[in-house]
BADO-721664 format. One line per field, with one value per residue (C-alpha): residue in one letter; x, y, z; residue number from 0. Coordinates in steps of 0.5 Angstrom, whole numbers. Layout:
N
kolnu <- [A:...]
px <- [X:...]
py <- [Y:...]
pz <- [Z:...]
lumgu <- [NUM:...]
This chain:
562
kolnu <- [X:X:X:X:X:X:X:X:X:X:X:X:X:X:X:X:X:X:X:X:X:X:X:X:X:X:X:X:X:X:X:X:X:X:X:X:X:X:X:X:X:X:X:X:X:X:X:X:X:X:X:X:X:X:X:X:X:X:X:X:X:X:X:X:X:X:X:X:X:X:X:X:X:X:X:X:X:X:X:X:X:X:X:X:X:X:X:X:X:X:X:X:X:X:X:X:X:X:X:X:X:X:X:X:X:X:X:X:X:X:X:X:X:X:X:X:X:X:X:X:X:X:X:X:X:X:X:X:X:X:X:X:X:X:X:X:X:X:X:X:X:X:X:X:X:X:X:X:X:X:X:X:X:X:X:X:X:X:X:X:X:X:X:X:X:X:X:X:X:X:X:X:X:X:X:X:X:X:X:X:X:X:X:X:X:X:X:X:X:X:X:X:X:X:X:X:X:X:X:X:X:X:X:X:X:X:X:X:X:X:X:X:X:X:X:X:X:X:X:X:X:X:X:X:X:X:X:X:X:X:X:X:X:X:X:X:X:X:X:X:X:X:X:X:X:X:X:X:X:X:X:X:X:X:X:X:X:X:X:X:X:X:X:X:X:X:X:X:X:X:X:X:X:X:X:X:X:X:X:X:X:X:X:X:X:X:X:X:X:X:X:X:X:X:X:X:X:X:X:X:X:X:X:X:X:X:X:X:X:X:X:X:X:X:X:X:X:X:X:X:X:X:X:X:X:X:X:X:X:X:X:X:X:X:X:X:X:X:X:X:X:X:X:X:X:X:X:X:X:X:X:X:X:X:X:X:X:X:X:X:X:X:X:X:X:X:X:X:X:X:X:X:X:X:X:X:X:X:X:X:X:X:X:X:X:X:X:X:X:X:X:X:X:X:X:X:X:X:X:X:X:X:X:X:X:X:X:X:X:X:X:X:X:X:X:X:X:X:X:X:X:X:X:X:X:X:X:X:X:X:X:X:X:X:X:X:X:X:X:X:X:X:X:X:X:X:X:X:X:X:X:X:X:X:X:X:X:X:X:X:X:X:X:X:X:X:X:X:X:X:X:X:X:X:X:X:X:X:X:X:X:X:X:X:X:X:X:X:X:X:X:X:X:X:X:X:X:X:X:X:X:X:X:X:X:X:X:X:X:X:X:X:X:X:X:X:X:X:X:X:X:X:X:X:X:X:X:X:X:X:X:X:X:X:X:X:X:X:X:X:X:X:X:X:X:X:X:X:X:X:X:X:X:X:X:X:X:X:X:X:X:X]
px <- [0:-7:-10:-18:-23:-26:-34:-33:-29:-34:-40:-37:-35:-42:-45:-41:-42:-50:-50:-46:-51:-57:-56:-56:-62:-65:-63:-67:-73:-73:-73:-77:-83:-82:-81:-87:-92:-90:-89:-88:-86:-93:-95:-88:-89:-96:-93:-87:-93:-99:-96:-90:-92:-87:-80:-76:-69:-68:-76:-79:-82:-75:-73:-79:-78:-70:-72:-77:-74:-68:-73:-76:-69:-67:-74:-72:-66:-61:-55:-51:-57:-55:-56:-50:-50:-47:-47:-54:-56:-64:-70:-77:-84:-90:-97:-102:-102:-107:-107:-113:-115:-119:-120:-121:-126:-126:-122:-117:-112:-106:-100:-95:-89:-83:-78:-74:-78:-81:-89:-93:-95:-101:-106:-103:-106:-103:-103:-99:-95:-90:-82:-78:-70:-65:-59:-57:-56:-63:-66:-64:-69:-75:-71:-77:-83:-85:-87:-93:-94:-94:-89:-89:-83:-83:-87:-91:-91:-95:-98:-97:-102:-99:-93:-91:-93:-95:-94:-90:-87:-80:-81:-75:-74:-71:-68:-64:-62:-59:-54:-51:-44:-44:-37:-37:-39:-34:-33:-39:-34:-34:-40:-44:-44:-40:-36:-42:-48:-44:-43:-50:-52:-48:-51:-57:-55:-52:-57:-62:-58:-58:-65:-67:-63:-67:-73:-72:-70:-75:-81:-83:-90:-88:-86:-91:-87:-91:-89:-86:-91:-97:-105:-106:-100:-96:-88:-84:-77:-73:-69:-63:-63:-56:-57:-56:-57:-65:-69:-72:-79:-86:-85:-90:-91:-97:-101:-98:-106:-107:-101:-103:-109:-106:-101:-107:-110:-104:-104:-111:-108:-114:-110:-110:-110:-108:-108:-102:-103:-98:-95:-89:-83:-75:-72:-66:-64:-60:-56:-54:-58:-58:-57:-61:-56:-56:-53:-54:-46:-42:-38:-31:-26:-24:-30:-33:-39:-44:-49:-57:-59:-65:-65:-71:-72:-78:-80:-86:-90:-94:-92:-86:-89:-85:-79:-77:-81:-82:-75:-74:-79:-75:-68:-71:-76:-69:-65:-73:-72:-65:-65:-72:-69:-64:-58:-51:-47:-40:-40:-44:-50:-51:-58:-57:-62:-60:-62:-61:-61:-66:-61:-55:-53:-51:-53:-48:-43:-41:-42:-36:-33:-33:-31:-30:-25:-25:-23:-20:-24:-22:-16:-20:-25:-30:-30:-31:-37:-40:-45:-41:-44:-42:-34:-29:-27:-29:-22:-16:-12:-18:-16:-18:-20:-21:-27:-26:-22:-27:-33:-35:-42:-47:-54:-59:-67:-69:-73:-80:-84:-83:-81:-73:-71:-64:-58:-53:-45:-43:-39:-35:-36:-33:-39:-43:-42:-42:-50:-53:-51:-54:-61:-61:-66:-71:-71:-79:-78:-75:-71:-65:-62:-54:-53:-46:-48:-48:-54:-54:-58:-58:-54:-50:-46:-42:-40:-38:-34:-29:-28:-33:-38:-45:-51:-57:-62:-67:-74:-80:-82:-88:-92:-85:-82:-88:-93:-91:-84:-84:-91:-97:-99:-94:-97:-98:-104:-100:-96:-96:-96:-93:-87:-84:-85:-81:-76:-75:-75:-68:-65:-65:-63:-57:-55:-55:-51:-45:-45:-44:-39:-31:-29:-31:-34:-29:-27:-27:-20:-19:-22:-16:-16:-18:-12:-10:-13:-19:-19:-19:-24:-30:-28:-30:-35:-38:-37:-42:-46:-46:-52:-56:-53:-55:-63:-63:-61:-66:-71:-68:-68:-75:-78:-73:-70:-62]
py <- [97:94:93:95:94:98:99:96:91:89:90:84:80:81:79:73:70:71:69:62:62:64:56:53:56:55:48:47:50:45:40:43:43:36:33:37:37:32:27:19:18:14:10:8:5:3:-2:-4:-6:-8:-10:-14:-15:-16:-17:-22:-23:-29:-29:-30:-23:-20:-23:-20:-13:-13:-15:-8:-4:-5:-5:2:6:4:7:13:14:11:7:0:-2:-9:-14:-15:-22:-23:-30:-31:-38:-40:-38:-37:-36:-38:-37:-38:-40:-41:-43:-45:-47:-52:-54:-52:-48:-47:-40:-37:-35:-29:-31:-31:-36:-35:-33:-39:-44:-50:-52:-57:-60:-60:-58:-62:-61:-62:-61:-53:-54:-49:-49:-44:-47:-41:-46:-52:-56:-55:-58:-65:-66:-65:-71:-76:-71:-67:-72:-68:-61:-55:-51:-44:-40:-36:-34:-28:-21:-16:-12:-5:2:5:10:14:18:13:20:24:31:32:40:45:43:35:38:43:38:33:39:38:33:27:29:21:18:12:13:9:4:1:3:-3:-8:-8:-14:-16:-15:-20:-26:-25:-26:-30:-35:-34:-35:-42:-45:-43:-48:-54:-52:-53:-60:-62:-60:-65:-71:-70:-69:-64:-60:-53:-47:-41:-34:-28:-21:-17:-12:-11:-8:-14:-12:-18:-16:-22:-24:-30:-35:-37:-37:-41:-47:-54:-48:-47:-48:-56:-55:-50:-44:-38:-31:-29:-24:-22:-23:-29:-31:-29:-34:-40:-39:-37:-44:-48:-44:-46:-53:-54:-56:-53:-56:-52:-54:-50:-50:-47:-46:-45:-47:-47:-44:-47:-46:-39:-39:-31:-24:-19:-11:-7:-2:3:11:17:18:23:28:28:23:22:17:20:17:19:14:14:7:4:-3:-7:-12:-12:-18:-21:-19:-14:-10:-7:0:4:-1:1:1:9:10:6:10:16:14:13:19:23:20:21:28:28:24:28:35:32:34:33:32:32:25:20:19:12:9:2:-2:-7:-13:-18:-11:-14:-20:-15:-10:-16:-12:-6:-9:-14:-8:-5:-11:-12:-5:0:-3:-9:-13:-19:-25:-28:-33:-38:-43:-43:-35:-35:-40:-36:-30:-23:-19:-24:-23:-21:-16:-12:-14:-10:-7:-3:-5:0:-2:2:5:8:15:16:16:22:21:16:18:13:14:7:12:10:15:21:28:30:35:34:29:26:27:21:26:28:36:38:36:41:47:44:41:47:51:45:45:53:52:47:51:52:45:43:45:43:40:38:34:32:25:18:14:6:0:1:1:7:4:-1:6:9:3:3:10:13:18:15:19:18:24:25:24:25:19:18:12:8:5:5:1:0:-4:-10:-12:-15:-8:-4:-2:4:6:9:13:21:22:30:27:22:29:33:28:27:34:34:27:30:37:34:29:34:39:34:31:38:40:43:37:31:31:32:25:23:20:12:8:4:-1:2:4:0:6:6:-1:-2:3:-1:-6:-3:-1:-8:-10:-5:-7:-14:-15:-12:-16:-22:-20:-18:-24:-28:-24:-25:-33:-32:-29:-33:-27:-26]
pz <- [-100:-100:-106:-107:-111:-116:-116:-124:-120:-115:-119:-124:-118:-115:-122:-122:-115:-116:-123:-120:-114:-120:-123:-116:-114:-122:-121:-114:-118:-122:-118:-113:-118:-122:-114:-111:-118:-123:-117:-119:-111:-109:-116:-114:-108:-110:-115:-109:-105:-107:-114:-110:-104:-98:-100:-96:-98:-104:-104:-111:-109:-107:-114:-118:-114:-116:-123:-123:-121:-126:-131:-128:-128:-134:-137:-134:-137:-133:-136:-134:-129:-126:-121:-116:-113:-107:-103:-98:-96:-98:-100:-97:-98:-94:-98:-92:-85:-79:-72:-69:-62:-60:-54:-48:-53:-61:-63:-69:-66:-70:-72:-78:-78:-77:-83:-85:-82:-85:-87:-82:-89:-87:-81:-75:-68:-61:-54:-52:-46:-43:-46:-41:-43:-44:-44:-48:-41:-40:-46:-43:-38:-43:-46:-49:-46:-53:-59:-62:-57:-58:-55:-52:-52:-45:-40:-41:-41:-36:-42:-39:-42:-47:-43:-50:-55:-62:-68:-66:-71:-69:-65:-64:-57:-60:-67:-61:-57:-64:-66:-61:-60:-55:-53:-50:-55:-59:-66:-70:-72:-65:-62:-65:-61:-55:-52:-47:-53:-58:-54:-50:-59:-60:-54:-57:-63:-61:-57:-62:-66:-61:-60:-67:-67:-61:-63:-70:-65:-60:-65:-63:-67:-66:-63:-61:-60:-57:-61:-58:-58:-56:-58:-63:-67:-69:-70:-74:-75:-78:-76:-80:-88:-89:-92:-86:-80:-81:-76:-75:-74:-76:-72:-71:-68:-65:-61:-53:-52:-55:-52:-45:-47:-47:-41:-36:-39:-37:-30:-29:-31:-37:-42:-49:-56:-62:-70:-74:-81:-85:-92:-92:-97:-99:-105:-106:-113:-113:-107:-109:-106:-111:-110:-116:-118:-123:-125:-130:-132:-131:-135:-131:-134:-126:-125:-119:-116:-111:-109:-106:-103:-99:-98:-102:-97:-92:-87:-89:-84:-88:-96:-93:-94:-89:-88:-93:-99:-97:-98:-104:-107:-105:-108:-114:-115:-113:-119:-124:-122:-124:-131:-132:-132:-136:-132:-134:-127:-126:-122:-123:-120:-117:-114:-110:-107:-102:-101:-95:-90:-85:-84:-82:-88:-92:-99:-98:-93:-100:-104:-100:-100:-107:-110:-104:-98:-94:-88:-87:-84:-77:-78:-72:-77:-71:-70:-78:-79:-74:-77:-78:-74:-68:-70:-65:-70:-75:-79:-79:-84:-88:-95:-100:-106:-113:-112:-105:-107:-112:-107:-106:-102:-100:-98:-95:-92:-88:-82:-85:-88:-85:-88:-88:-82:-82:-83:-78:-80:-76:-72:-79:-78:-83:-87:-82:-88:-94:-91:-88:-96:-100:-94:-97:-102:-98:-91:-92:-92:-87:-81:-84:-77:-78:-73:-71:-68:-71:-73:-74:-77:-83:-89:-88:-84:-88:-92:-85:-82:-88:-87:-92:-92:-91:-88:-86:-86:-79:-80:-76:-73:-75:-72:-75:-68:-64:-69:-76:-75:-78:-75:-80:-81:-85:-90:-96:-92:-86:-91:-92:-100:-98:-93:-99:-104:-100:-97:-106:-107:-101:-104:-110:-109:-104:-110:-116:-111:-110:-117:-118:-113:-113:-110:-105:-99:-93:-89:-83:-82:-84:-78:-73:-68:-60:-58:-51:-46:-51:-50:-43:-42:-47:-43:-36:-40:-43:-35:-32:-39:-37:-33:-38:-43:-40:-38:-47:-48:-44:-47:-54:-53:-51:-57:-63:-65:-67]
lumgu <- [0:1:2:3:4:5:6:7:8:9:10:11:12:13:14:15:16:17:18:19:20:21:22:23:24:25:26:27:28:29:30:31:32:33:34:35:36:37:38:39:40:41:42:43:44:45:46:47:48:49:50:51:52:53:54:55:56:57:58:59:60:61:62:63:64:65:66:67:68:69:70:71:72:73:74:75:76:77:78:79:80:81:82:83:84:85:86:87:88:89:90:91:92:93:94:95:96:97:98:99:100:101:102:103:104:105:106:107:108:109:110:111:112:113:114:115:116:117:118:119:120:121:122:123:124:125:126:127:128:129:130:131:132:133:134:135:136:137:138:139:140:141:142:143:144:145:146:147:148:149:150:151:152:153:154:155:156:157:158:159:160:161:162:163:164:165:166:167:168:169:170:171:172:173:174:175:176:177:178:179:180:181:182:183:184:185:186:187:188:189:190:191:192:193:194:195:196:197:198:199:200:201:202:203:204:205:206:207:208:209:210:211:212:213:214:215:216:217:218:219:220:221:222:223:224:225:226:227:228:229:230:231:232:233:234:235:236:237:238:239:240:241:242:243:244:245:246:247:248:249:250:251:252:253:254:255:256:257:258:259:260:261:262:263:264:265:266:267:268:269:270:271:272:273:274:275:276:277:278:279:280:281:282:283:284:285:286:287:288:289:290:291:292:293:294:295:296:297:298:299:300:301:302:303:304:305:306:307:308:309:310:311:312:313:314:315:316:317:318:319:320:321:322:323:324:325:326:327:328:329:330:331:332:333:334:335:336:337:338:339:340:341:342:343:344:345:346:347:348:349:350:351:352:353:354:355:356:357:358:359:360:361:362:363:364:365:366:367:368:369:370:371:372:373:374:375:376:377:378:379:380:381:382:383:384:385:386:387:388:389:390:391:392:393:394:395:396:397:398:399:400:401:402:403:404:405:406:407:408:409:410:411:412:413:414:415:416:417:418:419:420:421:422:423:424:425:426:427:428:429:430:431:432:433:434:435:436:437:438:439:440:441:442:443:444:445:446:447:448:449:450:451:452:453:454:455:456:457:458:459:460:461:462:463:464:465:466:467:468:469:470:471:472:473:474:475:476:477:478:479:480:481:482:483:484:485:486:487:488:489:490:491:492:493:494:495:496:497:498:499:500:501:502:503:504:505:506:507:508:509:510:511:512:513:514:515:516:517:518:519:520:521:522:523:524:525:526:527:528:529:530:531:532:533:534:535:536:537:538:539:540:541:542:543:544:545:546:547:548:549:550:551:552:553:554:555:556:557:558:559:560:561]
């Protein structure tokens, strides 16, 4: 016999269900108001960046960033704040540089060295000639020719007009087009880098090696790299940061135009004279990065975590405004919010700034490894010298450690500046409703797109590779990829104050919803090896990808950058 409900029944249960919904919703008030009104997002970021400056990993200005950060948690309120260490290599500062041409007529020309480069100790001039090698068989025939030159790393480039659109919103047509599945797609876990990418990095990184020893033996002056952008835009990288590995002489970055120069006077065979001052020097006494961690506790005996992140680290081109001081900015106005409403959540709320990002996820993969899950190391000591990235394998079996069943979620923002629209789920649908409810309160914020694609190069992935969920949110575009990143100019100037409220207000909104919820978020199952079929095709895949592979590499040897 069915069973009905009495309209007394129906009214207490309808009570009951808008009275649970009510505290949700109060909630989302609360923070909407402290995020949007009572903001502390900007004065943030201002400090990060004008205070501080760039960040580059194990720089004097990443320690001062680490050790304020760690002060201004604990001022909000959160508890057990400290510093992870993690092994990295050596330090690097540079105060100032100049590169001037002198002849055939007087000129200053823009560049910033490359990171983890030594100083010229002083102005030093010399002849620019043309350096166009590839490989280390073709480093002899230079044998005995570069004592005192100056270097240039490439041929040019043919500076194209402008063909894309420098800001961009994200409009309905492009978030439609994220909802849906790329069904071909591998898993996140093994689509980082195929067989064909990582041995083309691994030549580069290789011949970078016996370059710099070469360059040590011939005396050479320096090198001169062309950036990868255009319009007067300097973009920089770094050579290795291990100790015995970097690079030999003064290396430096300069303006596409300014590189043009002087490769039309070398064709017109009026021979360039250039003087390079820079300042540059190691820092050797800690050898350890450090990851700025701290949380508002929970009240569950069971010791649930869900945890927020952005990286900390910057290159040194510029402040580091946008990578990644906006998403710093935002982890940390989220768990403000939430300390300053005095929330009492179920699982502890844990804040993470990573450090070492920008030279391959170092900060969070030790973070995984040391406390969530690991991986083995390659058995082969040659393959196990090499950098992780450049690994065959990625490790198997995953071994789970103590924390890994008590991680519910791990939310991250490294996409610049931009406003939240959405959030990929690293192909873990389950997620889909669970999201599109906590989106709820902030849809006349945000479109609240779910998108069931994977996203990479940033710290989720070392929480997504060993099977836990780590997402990263969808953001407008902004300027980001086409101007700002890693060049001279990210700066706080090309930030939007109301983007980094509102993407504030959805992080905090998000990490108070899964502190609070019944049970951890679904999971995706544990990642496995590829099976022989699977494998068969990657590798008819890295085949047709070869080609390809080989024309990045000669691009990536060009420019200096691994």
């Amino acid at each position: 016999m069915k069973q009905y409900l009495t309209a007394t029944t129906a009214s207490v249960l309808a009570l009951a269900v808008s009275q649970a919904l009510a505290a949700d919703l109060e909630m989302a008030n609360k923070i909407r108001h402290e995020g949007l009104y009572q903001s502390e997002v900007l004065h943030t970021l201002e400090y990060l960046t004008d205070e501080i400056g760039p960040r580059l990993t194990a720089s004097p200005q990443m320690t001062a960033a680490n050790q304020w950060t760690l002060k201004r948690l604990q001022s909000w309120g959160l508890k057990n704040a400290e510093l992870h260490p993690f092994e990295f290599g050596r330090g690097w500062s540079s105060s100032a540089s100049s590169i001037v041409l002198t002849a055939p007529r007087a000129v200053s020309l823009h560049g910033i060295p490359v990171a983890w480069t030594p100083g010229t100790n002083g102005p030093v001039a010399g002849e620019v000639m043309m350096f166009d090698v590839n490989t280390e068989a073709e480093l002899a025939q230079y044998a005995g020719k570069l004592r005192g030159k100056f270097l240039m790393m490439g041929e040019d480039l043919k500076i194209e007009p402008p063909n894309t659109i420098i800001f961009e919103r994200l409009g309905s047509d492009k978030l439609n087009s994220l909802k849906d599945a790329d069904v071909g797609a591998r898993p996140s876990y093994e689509s980082a880098m195929t067989k064909a990418l990582r041995a083309s990095r691994k030549q580069a990184y290789q011949f970078n090696k016996a370059l710099s020893a070469f360059l040590v033996k011939e005396q050479a002056a320096g090198v001169i790299y062309r950036s990868s952008r255009q319009g007067g835009l300097v973009r920089v990288f770094g050579k290795s940061h291990k100790i015995g590995e970097t690079f030999g002489v003064p290396a430096i970055i300069i303006e596409q135009e300014d590189y043009g120069q002087l490769l039309r006077m070398l064709d017109r065979k009026e021979q360039p004279q250039l003087t390079l001052d820079i300042k540059a020097q190691f820092h050797d006494d800690d050898k350890n990065a450090y990851n700025t961690l701290a949380e508002i506790p929970g009240s569950d005996k069971n010791g649930e975590v869900v945890m927020v992140g952005a990286h900390l680290d910057s290159w040194h081109a510029s402040d580091g405004a946008v990578d990644n001081g906006a998403g710093v900015a935002v982890a940390m106005e989220a768990v403000r919010i939430l300390s300053k409403l005095k929330v009492k959540p179920k699982r502890t709320i844990r804040i993470a700034l990573w450090s070492g990002e920008e030279q391959g996820l170092y900060g969070s993969r030790a973070y995984v490894n040391d406390f969530l899950a690991s991986r083995p190391a390659p058995t082969d000591p040659a393959e196990k010298a090499l950098p992780r990235y450049l690994w065959s394998s990625p490790g198997w079996p995953i071994a789970p450690k103590a924390g890994y069943d008590k991680l519910s979620v791990y939310l991250n923002m490294d996409n610049g500046s931009g406003r939240f629209r959405g959030i990929y789920t690293e192909g873990n649908v389950a997620v889909k409703p669970v999201f599109t409810d906590w989106f709820g309160p902030y849809m006349d914020l945000s479109s609240g797109t779910v998108s069931p694609r994977s996203t990479g190069g940033t710290d989720h992935e070392s929480f997504d590779d060993v099977g836990l969920p780590g997402f990263q949110f969808i953001q407008d575009p902004l300027d980001y990829s086409t101007r700002l990143h890693h060049t001279h100019i990210d700066s706080i100037d090309h930030v939007i104050e109301d983007d980094l409220k509102q993407a504030s207000v959805i992080m905090a909104g998000f990490l108070y919803e899964a502190a609070m919820a019944e049970k951890k978020l679904p999971r995706k199952p544990m990642p496995t090896p590829a099976s022989t079929v699977q494998q068969q095709r990657q590798d008819l895949e890295s085949q047709k990808e070869r080609r390809k592979a080989e024309l990045e590499a000669k691009s990536t040897l060009e420019s200096g950058q691994l």
